[in-house]
C-alpha positions in Angstrom: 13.3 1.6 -10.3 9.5 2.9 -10.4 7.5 1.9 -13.0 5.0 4.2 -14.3 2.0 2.9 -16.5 3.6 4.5 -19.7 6.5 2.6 -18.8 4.7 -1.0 -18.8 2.6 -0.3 -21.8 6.1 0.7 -23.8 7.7 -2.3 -22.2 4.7 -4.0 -24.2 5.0 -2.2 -27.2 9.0 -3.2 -27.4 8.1 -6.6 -28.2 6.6 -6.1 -31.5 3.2 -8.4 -30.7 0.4 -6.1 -32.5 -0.1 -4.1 -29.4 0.7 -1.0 -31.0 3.5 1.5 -30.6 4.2 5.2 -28.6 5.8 7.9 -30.3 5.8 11.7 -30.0 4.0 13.9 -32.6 5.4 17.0 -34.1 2.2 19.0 -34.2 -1.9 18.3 -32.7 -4.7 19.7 -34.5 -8.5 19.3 -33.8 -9.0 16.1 -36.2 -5.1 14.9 -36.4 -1.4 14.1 -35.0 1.1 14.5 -37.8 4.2 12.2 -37.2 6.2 12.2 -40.3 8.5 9.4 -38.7 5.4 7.1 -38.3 3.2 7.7 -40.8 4.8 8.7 -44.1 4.2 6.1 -46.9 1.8 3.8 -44.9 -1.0 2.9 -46.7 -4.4 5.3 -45.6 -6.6 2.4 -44.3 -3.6 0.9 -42.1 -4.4 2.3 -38.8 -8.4 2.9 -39.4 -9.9 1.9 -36.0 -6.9 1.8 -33.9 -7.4 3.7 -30.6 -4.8 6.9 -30.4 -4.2 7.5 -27.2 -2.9 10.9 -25.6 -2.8 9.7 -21.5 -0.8 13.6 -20.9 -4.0 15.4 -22.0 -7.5 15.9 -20.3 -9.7 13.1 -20.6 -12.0 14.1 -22.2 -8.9 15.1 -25.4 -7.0 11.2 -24.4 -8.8 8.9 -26.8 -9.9 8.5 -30.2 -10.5 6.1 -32.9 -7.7 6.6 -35.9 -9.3 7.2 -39.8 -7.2 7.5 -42.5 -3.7 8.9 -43.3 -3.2 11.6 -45.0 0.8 12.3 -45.8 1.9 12.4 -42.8 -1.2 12.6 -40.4 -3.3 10.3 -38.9 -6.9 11.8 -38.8 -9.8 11.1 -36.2 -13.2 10.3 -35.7 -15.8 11.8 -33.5 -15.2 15.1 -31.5 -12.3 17.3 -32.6 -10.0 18.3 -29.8 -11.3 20.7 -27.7 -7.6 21.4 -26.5 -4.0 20.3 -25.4 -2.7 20.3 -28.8 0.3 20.8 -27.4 0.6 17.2 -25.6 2.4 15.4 -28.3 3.3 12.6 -27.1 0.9 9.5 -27.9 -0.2 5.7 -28.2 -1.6 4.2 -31.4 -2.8 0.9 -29.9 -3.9 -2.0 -31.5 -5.4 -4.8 -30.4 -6.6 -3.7 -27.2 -8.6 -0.1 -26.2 -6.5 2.1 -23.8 -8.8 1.6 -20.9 -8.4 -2.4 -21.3 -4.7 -1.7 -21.4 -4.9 0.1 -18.2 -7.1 -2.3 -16.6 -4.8 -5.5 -16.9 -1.8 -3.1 -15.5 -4.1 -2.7 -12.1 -4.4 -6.1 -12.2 -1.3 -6.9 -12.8 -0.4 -5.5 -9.5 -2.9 -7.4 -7.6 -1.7 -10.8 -8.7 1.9 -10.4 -7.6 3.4 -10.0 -3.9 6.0 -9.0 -1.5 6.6 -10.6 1.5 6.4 -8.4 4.6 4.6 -8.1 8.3 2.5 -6.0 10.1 1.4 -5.5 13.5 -2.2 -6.8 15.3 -4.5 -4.4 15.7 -7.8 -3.6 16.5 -10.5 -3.0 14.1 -11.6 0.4 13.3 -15.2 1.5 14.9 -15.9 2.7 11.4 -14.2 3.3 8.0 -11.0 1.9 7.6 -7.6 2.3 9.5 -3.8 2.9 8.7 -2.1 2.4 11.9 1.4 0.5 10.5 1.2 3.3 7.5 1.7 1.0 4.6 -1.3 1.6 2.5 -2.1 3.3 -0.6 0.7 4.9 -1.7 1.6 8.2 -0.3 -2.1 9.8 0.3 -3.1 11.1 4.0 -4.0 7.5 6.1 -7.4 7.7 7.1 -9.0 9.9 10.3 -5.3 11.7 11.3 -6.4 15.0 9.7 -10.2 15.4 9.6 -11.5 18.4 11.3 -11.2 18.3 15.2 -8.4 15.6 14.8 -5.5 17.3 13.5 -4.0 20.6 14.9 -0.7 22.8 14.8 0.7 20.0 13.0 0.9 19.1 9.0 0.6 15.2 8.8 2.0 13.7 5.9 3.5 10.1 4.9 7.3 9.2 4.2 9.1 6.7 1.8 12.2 7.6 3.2 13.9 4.5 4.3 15.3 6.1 7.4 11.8 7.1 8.7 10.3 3.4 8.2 10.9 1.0 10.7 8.7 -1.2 9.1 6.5 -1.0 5.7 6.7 1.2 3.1 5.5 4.4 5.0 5.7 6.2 7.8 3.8 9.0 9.8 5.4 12.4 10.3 3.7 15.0 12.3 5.3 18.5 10.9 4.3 21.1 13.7 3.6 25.0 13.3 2.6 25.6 16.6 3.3 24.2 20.3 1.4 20.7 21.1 0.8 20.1 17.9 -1.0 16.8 17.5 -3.0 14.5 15.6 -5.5 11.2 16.5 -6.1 8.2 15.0 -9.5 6.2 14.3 -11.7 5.3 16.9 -11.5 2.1 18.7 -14.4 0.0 20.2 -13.7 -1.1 23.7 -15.8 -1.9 26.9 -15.0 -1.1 30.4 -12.4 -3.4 32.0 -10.7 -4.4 29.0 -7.0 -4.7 29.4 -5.8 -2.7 26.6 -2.2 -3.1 25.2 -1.1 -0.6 22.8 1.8 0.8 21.7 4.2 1.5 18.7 7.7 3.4 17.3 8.4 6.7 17.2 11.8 9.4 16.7 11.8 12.9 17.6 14.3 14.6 14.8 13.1 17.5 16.6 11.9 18.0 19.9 10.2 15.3 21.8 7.1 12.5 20.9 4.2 12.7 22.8 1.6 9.5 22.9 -1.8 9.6 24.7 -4.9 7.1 25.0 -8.1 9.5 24.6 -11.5 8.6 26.2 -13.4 9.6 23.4 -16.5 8.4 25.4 -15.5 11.2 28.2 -14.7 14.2 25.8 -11.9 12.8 24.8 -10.4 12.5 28.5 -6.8 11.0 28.8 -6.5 7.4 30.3 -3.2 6.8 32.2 -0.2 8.4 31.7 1.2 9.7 28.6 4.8 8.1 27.5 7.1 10.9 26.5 10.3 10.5 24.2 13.4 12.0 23.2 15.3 10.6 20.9 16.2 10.5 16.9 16.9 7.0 17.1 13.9 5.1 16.8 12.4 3.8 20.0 9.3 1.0 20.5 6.9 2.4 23.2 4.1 0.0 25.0 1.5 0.7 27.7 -1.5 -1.0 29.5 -3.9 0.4 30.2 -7.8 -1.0 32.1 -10.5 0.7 29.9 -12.8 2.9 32.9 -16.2 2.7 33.5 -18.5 4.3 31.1 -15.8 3.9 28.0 -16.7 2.4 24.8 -14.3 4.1 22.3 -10.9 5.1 22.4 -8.8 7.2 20.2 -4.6 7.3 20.1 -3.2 10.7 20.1 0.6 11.7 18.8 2.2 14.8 19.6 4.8 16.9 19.8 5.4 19.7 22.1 7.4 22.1 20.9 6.4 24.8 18.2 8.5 23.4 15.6 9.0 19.7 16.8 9.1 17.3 14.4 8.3 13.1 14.9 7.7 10.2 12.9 5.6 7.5 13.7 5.3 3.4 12.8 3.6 0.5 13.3 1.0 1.4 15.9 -0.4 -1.7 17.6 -3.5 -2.4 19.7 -4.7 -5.7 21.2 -7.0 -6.8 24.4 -4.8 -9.1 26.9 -5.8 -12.4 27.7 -8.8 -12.6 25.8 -10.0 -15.7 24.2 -12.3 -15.1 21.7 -11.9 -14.8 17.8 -11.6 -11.2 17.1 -8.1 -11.1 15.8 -9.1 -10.4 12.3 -6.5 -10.6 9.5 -6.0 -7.4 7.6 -8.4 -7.5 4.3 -5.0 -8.3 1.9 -4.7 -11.3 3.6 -7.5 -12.6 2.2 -6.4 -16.6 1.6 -4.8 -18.5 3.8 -1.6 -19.2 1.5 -0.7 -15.9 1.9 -0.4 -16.0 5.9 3.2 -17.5 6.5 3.5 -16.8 9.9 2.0 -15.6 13.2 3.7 -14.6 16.2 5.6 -12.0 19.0 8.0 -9.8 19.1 10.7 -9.6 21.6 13.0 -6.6 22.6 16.1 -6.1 24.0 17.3 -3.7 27.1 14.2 -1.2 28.0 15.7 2.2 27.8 12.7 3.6 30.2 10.0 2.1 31.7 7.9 0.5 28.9 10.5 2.2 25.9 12.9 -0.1 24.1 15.3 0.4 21.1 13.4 -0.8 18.3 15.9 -1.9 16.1 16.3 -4.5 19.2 13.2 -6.0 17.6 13.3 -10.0 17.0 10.0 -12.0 16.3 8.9 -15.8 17.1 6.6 -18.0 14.5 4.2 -19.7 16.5 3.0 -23.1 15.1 0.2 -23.1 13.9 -3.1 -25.7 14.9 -0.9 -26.2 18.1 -0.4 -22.6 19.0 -3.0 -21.1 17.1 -6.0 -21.8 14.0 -7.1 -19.6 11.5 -10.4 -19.5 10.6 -12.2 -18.3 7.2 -14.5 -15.4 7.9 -18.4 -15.2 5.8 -19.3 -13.0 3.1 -20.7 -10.3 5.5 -17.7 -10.1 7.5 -16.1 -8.2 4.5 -13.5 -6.2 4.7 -12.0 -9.0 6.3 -11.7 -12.3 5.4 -9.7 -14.0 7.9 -9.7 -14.2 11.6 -7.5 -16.4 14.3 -8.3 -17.7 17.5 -5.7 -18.1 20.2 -6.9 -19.8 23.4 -4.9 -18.6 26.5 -5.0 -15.1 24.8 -2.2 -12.6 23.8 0.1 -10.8 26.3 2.2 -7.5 26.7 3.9 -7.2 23.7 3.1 -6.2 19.7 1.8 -9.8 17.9 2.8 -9.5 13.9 1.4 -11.0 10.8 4.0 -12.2 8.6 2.6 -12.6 5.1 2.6 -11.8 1.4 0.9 -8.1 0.6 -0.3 -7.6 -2.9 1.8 -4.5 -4.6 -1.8 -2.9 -5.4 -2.0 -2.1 -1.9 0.9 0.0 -1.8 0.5 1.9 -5.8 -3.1 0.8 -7.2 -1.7 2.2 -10.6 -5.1 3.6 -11.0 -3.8 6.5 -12.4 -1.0 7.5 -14.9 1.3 9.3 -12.2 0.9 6.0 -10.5 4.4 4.1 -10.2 5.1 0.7 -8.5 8.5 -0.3 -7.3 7.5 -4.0 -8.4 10.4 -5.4 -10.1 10.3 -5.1 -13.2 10.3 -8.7 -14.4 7.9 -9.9 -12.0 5.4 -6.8 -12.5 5.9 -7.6 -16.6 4.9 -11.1 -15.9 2.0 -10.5 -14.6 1.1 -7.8 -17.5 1.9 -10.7 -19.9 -1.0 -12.5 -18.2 -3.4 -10.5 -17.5 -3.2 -9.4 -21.5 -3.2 -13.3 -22.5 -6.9 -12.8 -23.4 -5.8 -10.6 -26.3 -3.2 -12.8 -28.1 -3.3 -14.0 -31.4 -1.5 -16.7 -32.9 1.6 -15.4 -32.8 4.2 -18.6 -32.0 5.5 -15.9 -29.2 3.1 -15.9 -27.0 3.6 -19.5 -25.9 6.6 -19.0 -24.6 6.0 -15.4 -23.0 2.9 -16.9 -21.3 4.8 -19.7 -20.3 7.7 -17.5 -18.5 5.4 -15.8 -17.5 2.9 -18.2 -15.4 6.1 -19.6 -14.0 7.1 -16.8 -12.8 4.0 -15.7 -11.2 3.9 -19.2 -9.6 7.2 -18.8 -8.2 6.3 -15.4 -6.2 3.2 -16.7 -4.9 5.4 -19.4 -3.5 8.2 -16.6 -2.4 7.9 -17.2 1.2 7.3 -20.3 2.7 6.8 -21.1 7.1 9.0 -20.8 9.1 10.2 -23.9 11.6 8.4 -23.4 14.6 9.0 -21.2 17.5 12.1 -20.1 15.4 13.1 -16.9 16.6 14.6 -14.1 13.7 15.1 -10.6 12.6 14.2 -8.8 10.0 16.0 -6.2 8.2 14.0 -3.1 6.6 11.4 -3.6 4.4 11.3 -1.1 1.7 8.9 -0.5 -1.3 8.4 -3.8 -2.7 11.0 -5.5 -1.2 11.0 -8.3 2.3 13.9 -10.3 3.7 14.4 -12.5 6.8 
């Protein structure tokens, strides 16, 4: 179940630790909420100073500092209400001001993780890139739909499970018009680089088109574009030798019927047989503890040249020291914190990061429409913690604070290396969720 941030902050409320409660008024004015239930017979001083929070209304009508009761009202200080006196439902907090409260649920959410993988790729020429689709919630991924990239087709992101072969999202390319198509971020190359590339990819409507663009060339197409026809999901991979004169590459998707419709996963991108220590880590994995493994995928029967059945998909851990090291990147290397070296190179096939992704990177909960699909116990854990700093004495708290760190030790320990060279599959990973 999704968790919005009224849900946590009730979850709070519910165990009766000073933190305040949420109710629902039966009438606004400017200077006061009226709540017969809550306030009748409580002394007038009782709820001086406690922030009332209104998170349904405009921000600048959300928060005030309570005065005194009056019968059943709670008056205000400062500016009256300049509106939404009909949002009636509300938080009288104590202990803690609304924005702190919102501020240790985004952290919450960076402190606990999920186990999943995603594919090697290249590093975007500038900005930042999206190409396995699992970031930041449902928004637009970066560079599909900026002017000149994007046409006859509506590009959006899907949660459905039967769209995702892997992560939380996927692409879907909606078109209105024939060879509709979209491109993704730019790619540094140089001439003579041996480019591997590739991804997943179901037609539910007509067929998937994927072409590498020589941006360098007016965007000028290099080899030959893979076509596909199918609703099952099929892996696609090409190699291609960068030309002379290229230094930037984009990745198109199409589809070439007026009203063709295709979803896209996991793109991947790597040189071949490069030694060198360009294989940076996405930014989440930012520590080594949360790499757990590094390694291939293998496939089974092609179904066309260079097309295979993805849910044929199998991965191998490589050891790592002996097959690989991983390396801590400096300060100015940021975005990226991490970066491994392979000797003899990587080959023709997608290379995956297995690892543990903070649920921040999927919901930030930076907003109150936010909701993370964190379990529930685990994402209360890690509320319990990051509010520790406004406990009291209350014999309570030892014990939720103990749970709580336990439990946020356990799921930083949730996944733990493979044996090497261990071959295994993975079922689908969904929102919040990762199994071998």
């Amino acid at each position: 179940m999704s968790l919005t941030r009224a849900n946590l902050r009730n979850n709070v409320f519910k165990r009766d630790l000073g933190f305040g409660f949420a109710s629902t008024a039966s009438s606004v004015s400017a200077q006061a909420i009226v709540d017969a239930a809550k306030f009748t017979g409580v002394l007038p001083g009782n709820f001086k100073g406690r922030s009332m929070y209104r998170p349904g209304a405009a921000a600048a009508n959300q928060i005030r500092e309570g005065d005194l009761i009056s019968t059943t009202s709670l008056t205000h200080l400062g500016l009256a209400y300049s509106g939404d006196t009909t949002v009636l439902d509300y938080e009288l907090m104590g202990r803690i001001h609304p924005d702190g409260f919102n501020e240790a649920i985004r952290q919450a959410v960076r402190i606990i993780y999920f186990p999943t993988i995603v594919p090697v790729n290249l590093p975007p020429a500038t900005g930042s890139s999206d190409d396995d689709f699992a970031s930041s919630s449902a928004s637009t991924p970066y560079d599909w739909t900026a002017a000149g990239i994007a046409s006859n087709t509506t590009v959006t992101k899907s949660s459905t499970a039967a769209n995702n072969r892997r992560g939380t999202y996927s692409l879907v390319c909606t078109n209105s018009g024939a060879n509709g198509r979209t491109r993704s971020c730019l790619l540094d190359v140089n001439p003579g680089d041996v480019l591997i590339h590739g991804g997943a990819v179901r037609a539910t409507t007509g067929s998937a088109i994927y072409r590498l663009l020589n941006v360098t060339d007016s965007n000028s197409e290099i080899g030959t574009a893979i076509t596909i026809i199918s609703q099952a999901s099929q892996r696609f991979i090409r190699q291609d030798t960068i030309p002379a004169g290229c230094y930037q590459v984009r990745r198109q998707l199409e589809g070439s019927g007026a009203s063709d419709v295709t979803i896209w996963d996991y793109l991947f991108s790597h040189l071949q047989g490069v030694e060198s220590r360009d294989l940076l880590l996405p930014s989440w994995l930012s520590e080594k503890w949360r790499l757990s493994d590094f390694g291939p995928a293998e496939y089974g029967r092609a179904v066309a040249s260079g097309v295979y059945n993805a849910s044929s998909q199998k991965f191998t851990a490589w050891e790592p020291e002996a097959e690989y090291s991983l390396y801590p990147l400096t300060e100015e290397s940021s975005p990226y914190h991490l970066e491994i070296t392979k000797p003899e190179g990587l080959g023709f096939t997608d290379y995956w990061y297995h690892g543990l992704r903070p649920f921040s990177d999927i919901v930030a909960m930076d907003d109150e429409t936010d909701a993370t699909n964190a379990p529930e116990d685990l994402v209360m854990a890690a509320l319990w913690y990051s509010l520790a700093e406004y406990r009291d004495d209350n014999p309570q708290w030892r014990t939720i604070l103990e749970q709580a760190t336990a439990k946020l030790n356990a799921n930083r320990r949730a996944r733990g290396r493979t044996r090497p060279h261990r071959t295994f599959s993975y079922s689908r990973i969904g929102a919040g969720v990762g199994s071998v």
